[in-house]
Phi, psi and omega in degrees: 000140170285157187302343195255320179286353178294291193305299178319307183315257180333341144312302256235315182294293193324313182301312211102007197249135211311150168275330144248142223264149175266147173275124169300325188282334170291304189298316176303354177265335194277308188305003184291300185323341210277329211308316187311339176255325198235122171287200160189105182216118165291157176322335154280351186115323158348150187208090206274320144208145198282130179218179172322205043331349182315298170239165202282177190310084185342308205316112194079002171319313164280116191102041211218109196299172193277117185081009183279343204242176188287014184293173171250119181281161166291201216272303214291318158302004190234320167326322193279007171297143180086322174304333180117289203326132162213143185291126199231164184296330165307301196285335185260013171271325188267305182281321193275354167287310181203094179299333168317307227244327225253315187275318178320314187293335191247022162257316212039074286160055201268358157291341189307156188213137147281135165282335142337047196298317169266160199258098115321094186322295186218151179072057166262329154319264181333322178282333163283315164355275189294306124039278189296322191252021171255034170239353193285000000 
């Protein structure tokens, strides 16, 4: 590997910003796992896709502070209200691989609980992806 894509890699990491860009179209096939928990409904009422209510509304999640909206988060995620925090394709690329680890870390916490429980291995890029581009 070269010395300048190395330095990028670590820049680019450093920054927060994903090493590689997610497919929306993939992700919107990935995002089926999510539905049982996740809506997507715009502010007008659209109902971009029907999911659960278990967890909040997708819909504007990226750019969107953390812990922002009327859902009722569990405690350690409604800590992070206020904080600054905002969801970027990096971070729900981060949280949906391991939401435990994710909130411990961004709490400093290591007792902190997601109300989240499930893990998506891969194609957490593609699912923020697709996430950033029905808000568009």
């Amino acid at each position: 590997m070269s010395r300048a894509l190395v330095i990028s890699c670590v820049v680019l990491s450093a920054l927060g910003a994903p090493l590689h860009a997610g497919d929306p179209v993939a992700g919107e096939r990935e995002f089926g796992k999510c539905r049982s928990c996740h809506a997507v409904v715009a502010p007008d009422g659209t109902e971009i896709v029907k999911g659960g209510r278990t967890g909040p509304n997708l819909y504007g999640v990226v750019g969107r502070a953390v812990g922002s909206t009327d859902f009722r988060y569990g405690a350690s995620m409604a800590s992070l209200s206020g904080s600054g925090l905002v969801w970027t394709e990096a971070e729900i690329d981060t949280y949906i691989v391991d939401p435990q680890a994710w909130i411990a870390a961004k709490t400093g916490d290591s007792a902190a609980k997601s109300s989240m429980t499930f893990r998506l291995r891969k194609g957490g890029a593609d699912v923020a992806a697709y996430l950033a581009s029905v808000a568009r």
